[in-house]
MDAnalysis code that builds the backbone (N, CA, C; Angstrom):
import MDAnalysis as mda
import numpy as np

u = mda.Universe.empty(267, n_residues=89, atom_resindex=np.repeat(np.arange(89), 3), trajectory=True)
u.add_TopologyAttr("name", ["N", "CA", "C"] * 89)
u.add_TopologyAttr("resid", np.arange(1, 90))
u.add_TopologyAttr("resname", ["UNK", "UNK", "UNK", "UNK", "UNK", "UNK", "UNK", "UNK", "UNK", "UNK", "UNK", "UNK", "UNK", "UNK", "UNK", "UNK", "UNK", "UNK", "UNK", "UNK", "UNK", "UNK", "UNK", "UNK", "UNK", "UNK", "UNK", "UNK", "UNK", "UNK", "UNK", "UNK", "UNK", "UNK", "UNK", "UNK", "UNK", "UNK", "UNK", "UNK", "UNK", "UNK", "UNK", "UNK", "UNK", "UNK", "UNK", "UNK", "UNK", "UNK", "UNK", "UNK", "UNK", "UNK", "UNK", "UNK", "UNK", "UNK", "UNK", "UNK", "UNK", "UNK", "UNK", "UNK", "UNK", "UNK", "UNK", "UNK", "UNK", "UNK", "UNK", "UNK", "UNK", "UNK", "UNK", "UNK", "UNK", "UNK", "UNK", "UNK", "UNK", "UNK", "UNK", "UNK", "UNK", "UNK", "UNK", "UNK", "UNK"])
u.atoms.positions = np.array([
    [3.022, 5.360, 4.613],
    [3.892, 4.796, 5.625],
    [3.721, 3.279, 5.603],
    [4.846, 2.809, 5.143],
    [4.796, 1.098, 5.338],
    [5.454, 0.271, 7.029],
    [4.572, 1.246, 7.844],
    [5.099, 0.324, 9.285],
    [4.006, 0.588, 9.931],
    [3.493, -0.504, 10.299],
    [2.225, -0.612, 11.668],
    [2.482, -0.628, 12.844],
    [2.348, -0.219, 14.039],
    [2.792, -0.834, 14.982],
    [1.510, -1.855, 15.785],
    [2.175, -2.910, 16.748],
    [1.004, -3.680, 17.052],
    [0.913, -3.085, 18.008],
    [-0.253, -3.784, 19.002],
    [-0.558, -3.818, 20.238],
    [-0.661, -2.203, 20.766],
    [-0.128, -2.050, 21.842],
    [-0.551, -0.901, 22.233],
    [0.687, 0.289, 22.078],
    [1.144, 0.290, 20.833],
    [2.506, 1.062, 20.527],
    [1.846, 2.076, 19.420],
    [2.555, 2.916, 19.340],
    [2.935, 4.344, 18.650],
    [4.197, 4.722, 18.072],
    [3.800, 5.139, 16.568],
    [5.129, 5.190, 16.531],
    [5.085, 7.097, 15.729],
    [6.136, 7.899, 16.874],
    [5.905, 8.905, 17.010],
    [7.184, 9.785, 16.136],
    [6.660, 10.567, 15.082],
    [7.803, 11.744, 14.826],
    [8.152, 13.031, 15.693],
    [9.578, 12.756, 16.271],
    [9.472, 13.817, 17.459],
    [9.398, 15.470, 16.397],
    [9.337, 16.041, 17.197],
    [9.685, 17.496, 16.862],
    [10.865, 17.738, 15.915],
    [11.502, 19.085, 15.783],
    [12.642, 19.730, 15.469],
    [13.033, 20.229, 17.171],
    [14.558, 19.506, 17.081],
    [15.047, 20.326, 18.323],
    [15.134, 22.147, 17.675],
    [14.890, 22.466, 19.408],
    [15.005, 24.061, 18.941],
    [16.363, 24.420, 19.126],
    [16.682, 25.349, 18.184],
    [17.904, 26.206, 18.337],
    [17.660, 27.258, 18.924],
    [18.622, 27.194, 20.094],
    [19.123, 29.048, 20.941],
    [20.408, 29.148, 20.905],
    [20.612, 30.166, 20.281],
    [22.012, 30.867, 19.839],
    [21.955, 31.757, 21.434],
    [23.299, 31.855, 22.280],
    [23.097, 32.766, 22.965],
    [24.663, 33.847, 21.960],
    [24.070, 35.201, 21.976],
    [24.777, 35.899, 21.443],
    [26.027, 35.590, 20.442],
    [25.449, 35.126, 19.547],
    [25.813, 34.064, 17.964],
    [26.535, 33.035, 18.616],
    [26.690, 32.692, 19.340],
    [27.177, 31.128, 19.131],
    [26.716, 30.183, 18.884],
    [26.416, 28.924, 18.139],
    [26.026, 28.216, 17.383],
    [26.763, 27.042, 18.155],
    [24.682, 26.377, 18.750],
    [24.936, 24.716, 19.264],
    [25.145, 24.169, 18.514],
    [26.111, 23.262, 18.849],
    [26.346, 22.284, 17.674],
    [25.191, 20.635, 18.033],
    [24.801, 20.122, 16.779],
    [23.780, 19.011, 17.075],
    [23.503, 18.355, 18.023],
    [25.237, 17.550, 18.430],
    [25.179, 16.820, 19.611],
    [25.136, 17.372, 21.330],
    [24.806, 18.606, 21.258],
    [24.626, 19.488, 22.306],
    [23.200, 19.775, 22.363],
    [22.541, 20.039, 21.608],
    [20.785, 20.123, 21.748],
    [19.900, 19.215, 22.513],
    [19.178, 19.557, 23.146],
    [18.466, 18.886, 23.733],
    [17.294, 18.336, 22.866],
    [17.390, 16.622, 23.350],
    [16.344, 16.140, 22.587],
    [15.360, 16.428, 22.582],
    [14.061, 16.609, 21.776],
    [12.678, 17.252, 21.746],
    [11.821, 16.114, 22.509],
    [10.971, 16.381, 23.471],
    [10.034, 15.988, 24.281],
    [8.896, 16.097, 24.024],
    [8.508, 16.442, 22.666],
    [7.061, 16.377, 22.185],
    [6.999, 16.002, 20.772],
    [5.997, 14.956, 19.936],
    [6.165, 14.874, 18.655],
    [4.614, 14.839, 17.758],
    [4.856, 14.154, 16.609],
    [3.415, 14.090, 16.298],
    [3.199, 12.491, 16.093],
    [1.997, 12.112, 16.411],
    [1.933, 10.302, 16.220],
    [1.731, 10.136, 14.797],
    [2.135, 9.051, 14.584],
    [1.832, 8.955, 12.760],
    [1.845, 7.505, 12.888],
    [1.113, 6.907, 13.609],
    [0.848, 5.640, 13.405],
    [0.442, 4.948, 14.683],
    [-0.792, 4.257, 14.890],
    [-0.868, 3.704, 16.122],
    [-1.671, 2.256, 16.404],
    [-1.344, 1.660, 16.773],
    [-1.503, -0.072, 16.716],
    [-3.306, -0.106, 17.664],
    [-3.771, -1.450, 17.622],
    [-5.211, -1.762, 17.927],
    [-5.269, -1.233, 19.096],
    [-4.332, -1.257, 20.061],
    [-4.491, -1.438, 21.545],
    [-4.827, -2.897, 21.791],
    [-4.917, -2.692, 23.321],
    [-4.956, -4.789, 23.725],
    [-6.416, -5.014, 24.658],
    [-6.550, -5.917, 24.877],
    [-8.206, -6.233, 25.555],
    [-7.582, -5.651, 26.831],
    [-6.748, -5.286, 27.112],
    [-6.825, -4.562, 28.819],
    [-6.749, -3.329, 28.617],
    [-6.339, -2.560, 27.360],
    [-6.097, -1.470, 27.322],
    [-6.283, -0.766, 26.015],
    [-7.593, -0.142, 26.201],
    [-7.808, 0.398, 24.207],
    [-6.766, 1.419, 24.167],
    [-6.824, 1.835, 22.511],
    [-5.658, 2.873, 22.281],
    [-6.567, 4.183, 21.896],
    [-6.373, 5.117, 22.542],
    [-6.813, 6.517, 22.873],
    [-5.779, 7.913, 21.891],
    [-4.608, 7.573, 22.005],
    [-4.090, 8.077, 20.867],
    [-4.878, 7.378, 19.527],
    [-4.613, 8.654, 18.570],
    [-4.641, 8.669, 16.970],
    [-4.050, 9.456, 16.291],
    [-3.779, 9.110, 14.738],
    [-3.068, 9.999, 13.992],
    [-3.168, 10.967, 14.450],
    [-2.073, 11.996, 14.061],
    [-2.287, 13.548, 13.793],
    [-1.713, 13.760, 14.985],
    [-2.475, 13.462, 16.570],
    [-2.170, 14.197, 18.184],
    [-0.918, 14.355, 17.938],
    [-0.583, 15.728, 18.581],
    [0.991, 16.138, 19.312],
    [0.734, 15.485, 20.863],
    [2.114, 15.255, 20.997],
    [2.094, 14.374, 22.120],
    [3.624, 15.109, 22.996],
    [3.345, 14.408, 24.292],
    [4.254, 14.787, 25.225],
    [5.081, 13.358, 25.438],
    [5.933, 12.820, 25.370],
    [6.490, 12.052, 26.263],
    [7.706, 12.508, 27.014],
    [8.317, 11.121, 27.724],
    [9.415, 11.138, 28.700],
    [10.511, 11.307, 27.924],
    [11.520, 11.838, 28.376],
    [13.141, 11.598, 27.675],
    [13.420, 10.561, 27.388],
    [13.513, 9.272, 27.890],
    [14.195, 8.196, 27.965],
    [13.179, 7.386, 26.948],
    [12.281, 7.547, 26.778],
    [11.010, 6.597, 26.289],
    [10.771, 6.711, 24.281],
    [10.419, 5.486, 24.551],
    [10.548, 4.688, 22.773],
    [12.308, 3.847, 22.614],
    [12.104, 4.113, 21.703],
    [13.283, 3.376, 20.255],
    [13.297, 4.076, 19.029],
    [14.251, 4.335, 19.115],
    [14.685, 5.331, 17.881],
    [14.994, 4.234, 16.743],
    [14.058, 4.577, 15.553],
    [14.302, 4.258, 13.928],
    [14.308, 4.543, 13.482],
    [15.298, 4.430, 12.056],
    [15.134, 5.358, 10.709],
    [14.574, 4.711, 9.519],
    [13.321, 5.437, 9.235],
    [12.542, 4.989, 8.007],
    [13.007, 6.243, 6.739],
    [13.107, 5.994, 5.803],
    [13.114, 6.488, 4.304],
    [13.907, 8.240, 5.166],
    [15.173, 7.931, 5.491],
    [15.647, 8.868, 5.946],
    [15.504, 9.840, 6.827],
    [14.119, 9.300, 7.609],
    [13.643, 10.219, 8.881],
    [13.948, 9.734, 10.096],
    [13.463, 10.548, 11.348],
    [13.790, 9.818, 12.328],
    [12.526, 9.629, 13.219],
    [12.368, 8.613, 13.436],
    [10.738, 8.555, 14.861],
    [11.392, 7.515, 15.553],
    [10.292, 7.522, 16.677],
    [10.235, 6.794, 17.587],
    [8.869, 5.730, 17.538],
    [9.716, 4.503, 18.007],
    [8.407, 3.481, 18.763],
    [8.063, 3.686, 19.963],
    [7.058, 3.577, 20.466],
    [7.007, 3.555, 22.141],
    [5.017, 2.896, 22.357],
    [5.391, 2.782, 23.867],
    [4.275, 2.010, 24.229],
    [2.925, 3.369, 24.328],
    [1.701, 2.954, 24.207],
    [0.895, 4.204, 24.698],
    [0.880, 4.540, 26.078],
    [1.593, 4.237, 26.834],
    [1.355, 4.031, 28.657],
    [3.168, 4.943, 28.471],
    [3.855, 4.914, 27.545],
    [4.786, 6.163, 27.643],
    [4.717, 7.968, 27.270],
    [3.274, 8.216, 26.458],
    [2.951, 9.168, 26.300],
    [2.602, 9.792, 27.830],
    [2.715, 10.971, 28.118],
    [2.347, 11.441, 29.231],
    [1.155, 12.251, 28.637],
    [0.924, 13.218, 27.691],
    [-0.443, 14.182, 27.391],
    [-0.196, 14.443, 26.308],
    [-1.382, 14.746, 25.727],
    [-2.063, 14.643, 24.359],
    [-2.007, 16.691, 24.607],
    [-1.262, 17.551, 23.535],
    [-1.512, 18.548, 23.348],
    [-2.341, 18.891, 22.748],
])
């Protein structure tokens, strides 16, 4: 992975949204609900007020609204602050 993040950021691969077919009908993409949990794959020093407690690997919980969506080498993650994770699964 050629991206660091600084300071006290994470930069998180969410999940696979899940698919529920109710009796074959088929969600279409923009109808799925975005996934609310991912895995971290990268996480910056933390800052003198606040060490960083995430590390590689953790599945994580965050908020809906929380990070910035980027696309690296055709994937999709998120940036976000460590104070937007809510729990470490």
């Amino acid at each position: 992975m050629s991206i660091k993040p600084l300071a006290d950021r994470v930069l998180v691969k969410p999940a696979a949204a899940e698919e529920k077919t109710v009796s074959g009908i088929i969600i279409p993409d923009s109808a799925k609900e975005k996934p609310l949990k991912g895995e971290v794959i990268a996480v910056g020093n933390g800052t003198k007020d606040e060490e960083m407690v995430l590390k590689t690997g953790d599945t994580v919980l965050y908020g809906k609204y929380a990070g910035t969506e980027i696309e690296l080498d055709g994937e999709q993650f998120l940036i976000m602050r460590q104070s937007d994770v809510l729990a470490i699964i």
